[in-house]
N, C-alpha and C positions, 0 to 999 in steps of 0.2 A: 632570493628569487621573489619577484614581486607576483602576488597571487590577486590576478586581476577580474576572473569570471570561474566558478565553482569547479567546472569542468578541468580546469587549467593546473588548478590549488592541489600541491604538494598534499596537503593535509586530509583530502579527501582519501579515508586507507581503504574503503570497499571497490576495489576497482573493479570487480568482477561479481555482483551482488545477488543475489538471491532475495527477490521481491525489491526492485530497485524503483519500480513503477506500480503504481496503483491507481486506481479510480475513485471517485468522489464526488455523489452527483446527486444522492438521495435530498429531498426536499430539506430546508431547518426544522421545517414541523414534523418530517417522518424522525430525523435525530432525538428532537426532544422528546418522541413520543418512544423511540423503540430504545433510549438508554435513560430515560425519566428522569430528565436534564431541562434545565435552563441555556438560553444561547443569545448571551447580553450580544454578542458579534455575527452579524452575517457574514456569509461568504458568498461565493461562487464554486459553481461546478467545474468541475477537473479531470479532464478524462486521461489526465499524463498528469499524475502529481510525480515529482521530481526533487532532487537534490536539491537543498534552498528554498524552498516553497514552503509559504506557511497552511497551515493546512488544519483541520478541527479533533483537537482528542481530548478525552476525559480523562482527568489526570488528578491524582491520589492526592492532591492539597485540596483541592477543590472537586469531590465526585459527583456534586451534585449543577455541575456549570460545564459549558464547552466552552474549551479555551483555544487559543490559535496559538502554534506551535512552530517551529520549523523543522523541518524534515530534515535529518541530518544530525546525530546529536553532537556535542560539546560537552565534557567531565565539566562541572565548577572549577575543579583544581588547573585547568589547561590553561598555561602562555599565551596559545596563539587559539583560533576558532579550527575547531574539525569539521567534518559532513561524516559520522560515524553513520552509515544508515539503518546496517547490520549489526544486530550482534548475536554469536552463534551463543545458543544456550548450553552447548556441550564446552564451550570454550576450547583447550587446547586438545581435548580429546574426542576421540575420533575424526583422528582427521582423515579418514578414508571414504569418510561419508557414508559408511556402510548403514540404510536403511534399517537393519535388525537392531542398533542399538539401542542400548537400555542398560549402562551404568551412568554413571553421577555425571551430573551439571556442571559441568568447569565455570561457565560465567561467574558463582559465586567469588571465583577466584582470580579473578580479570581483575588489574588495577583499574582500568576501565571503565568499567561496569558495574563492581563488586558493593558501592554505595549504592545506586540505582536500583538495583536489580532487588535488592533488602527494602529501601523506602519508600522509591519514587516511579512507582508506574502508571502507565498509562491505556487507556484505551484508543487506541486506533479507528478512526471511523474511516470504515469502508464498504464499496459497493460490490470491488472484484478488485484482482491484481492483474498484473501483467508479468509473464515468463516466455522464456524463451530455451532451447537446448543450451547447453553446458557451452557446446564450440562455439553456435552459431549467433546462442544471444539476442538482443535484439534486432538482428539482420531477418531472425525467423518466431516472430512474436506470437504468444498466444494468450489471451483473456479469459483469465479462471473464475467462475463466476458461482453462485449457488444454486442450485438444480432444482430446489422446491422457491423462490424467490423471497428466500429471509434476508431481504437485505432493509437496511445496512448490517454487517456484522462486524463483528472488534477483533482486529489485529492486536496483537499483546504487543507493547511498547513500553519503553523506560524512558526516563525523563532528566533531564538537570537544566540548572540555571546559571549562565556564564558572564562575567562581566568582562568587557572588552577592557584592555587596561589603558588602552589608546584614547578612548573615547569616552568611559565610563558608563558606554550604555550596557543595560542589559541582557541577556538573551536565555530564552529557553526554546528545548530542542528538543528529540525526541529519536530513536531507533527504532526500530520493528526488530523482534526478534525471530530467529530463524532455527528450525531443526532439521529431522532427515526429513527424507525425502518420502512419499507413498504414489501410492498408484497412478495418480493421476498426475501428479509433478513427472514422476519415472515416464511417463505416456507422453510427456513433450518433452523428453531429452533431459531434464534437470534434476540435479543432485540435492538439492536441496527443495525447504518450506516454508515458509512465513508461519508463524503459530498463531492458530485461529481459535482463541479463547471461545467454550461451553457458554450459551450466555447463562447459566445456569451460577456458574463461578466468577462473572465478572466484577464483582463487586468484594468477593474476597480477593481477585487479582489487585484492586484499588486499594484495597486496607493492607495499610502499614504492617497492620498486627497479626498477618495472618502468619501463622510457621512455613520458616523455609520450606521445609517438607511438603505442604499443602502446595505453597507457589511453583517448586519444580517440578512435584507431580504435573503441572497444567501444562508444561515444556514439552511435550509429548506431540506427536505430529496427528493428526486429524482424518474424520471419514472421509477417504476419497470419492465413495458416492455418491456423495451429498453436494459435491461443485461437478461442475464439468468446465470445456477450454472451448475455445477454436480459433484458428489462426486469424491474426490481422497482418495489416498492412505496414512495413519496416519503415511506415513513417512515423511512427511511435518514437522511434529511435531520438528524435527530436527533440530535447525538451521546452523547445522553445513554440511546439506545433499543440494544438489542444480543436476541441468540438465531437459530435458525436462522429464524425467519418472518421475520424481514425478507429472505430469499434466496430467497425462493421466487419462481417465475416469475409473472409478472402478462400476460404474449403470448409470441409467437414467439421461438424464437433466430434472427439475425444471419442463419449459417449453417445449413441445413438438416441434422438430424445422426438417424440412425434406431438411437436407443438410447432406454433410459427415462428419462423426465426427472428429471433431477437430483434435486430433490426429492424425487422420490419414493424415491431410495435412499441419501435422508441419513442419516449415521452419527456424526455428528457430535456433541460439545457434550459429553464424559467428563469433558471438561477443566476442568469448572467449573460448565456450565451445568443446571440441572437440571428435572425437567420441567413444574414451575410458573413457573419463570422462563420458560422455552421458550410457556406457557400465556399469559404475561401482555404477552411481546412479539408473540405472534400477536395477542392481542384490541386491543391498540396498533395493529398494522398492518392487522387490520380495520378501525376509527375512522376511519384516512386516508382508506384508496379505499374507505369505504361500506360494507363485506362483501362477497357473494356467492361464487360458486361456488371463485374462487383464495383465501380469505379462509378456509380449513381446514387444520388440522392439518397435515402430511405424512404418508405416508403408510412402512408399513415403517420408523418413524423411530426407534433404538434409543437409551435414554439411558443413562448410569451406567459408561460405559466413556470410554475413548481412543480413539475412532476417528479417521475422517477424513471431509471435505464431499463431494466428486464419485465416494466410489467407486460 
């Protein structure tokens, strides 16, 4: 079977994932400053990072640089390329998803994973994710984001580097790993977490040397407090649609929070996006859910700079 476009590809094995979509919009300056890094590479904002996408994380050969990755990882030892995006840190255990666990880490013992997971990790640069219920998925999206606005923050990720045998190029990729679920996942239908590394610990997450014991302790799922959600628009679904209107609220947040909404003091999109593009992914996320009233502009919404999404 010839594997033509990523979505198509046999080898993509997350087909049902847990943190399959993420955001990615903080300034290069707010990066370098809030992981006290260098970033020889620009990019652009991303408010649908996706499968195939290269995208920015700090990664344990080089901790002191942002490097560009692709989303989706690949073993070195692999034949053919994966889109591995996931990997559960419990590995083969628990597979009930029962949120109270608390024995051992299976990952260490994934063929998969099990060199990665010891050497080669990474930091994840992110603004917010995106989840959806267990059934419904991306058809019923929600944006989980940081309640007091510490962003960016580091998704815990592994890392390898794959040579195509075809071609002789290169590649390095990268996972996000995932645990159980808490309050705030459970509160939009989903079984699962993305693990959102203490920035307190990110740096022993980066070193090689740090003991197993210390790196699975960090595998542990996160204050639900401290993020909260709210639903968007199932044009997310898309990986091909990107701008700040697919983020805009479509109902209520999770958590009750007496500030202005989001949206309304987006700053977001210096980084690339401009405000036709901004124009063309609104009338897109109009189409989906019909129009109406959430189906406008933002508001306060300034382009042509580097800013950032939730200030």
């Amino acid at each position: 079977m010839t594997c033509l476009l990523p979505p198509l590809c046999p080898t993509i094995l997350n087909l049902f994932p847990m943190c399959g979509r993420y955001v990615t919009v903080s300034s290069i300056q707010a990066v370098e400053q809030r992981f006290n890094v260098q970033a020889p590479t620009p990019w652009t904002a991303n408010t649908n990072v996706s499968h195939g996408d290269q995208t920015p994380v700090v990664a344990s050969d080089k901790p002191n640089e942002v490097q560009m990755m692709q989303f989706g990882f690949t073993p070195g030892w692999a034949k053919k390329q994966y889109y591995m995006i996931n990997a559960r840190a419990e590995g083969d255990r628990n597979a009930v998803n029962d949120p109270s666990y608390t024995g051992a880490m299976g990952i260490l013992d994934k063929p998969m994973f099990r060199k990665a997971i010891r050497s080669q990790r990474c930091l994840v640069v992110a603004d917010a994710f995106i989840e959806g219920p267990e059934r419904e998925k991306l058809s019923k999206p929600f944006v989980i984001y940081p309640r007091d606005g510490q962003r960016p923050f580091a998704l815990a990720g592994i890392w390898d580097e794959w040579c195509d045998p075809s071609s002789g190029e290169r590649l390095r990729s990268f996972a996000v790993l995932t645990t159980v679920s808490n309050a705030l996942t459970q509160a939009v239908g989903h079984h699962r977490a993305p693990v959102i590394l203490d920035p307190d610990r990110e740096r022993e997450w980066l070193n090689p040397d740090t003991p197993l014991g210390d790196v699975t302790a960090m595998l542990r799922t996160w204050d639900a407090k401290q993020f909260n959600a709210y639903p968007i628009s199932p044009a997310i679904r898309d990986p091909r649609r990107n701008g700040s209107a697919l983020l805009q609220p479509v109902g209520q947040r999770v958590w009750p929070e007496f500030t202005h909404e989001l949206h309304e003091t987006l700053e977001v999109f210096g980084m690339g996006e401009s405000q036709s593009r901004s124009r063309r992914a609104g009338e897109a996320s109009d189409t989906t859910r019909g129009g109406g009233p959430m189906a406008k502009e933002p508001r306060n919404t300034t382009w042509g700079h580097q800013g950032s999404l939730f200030d």
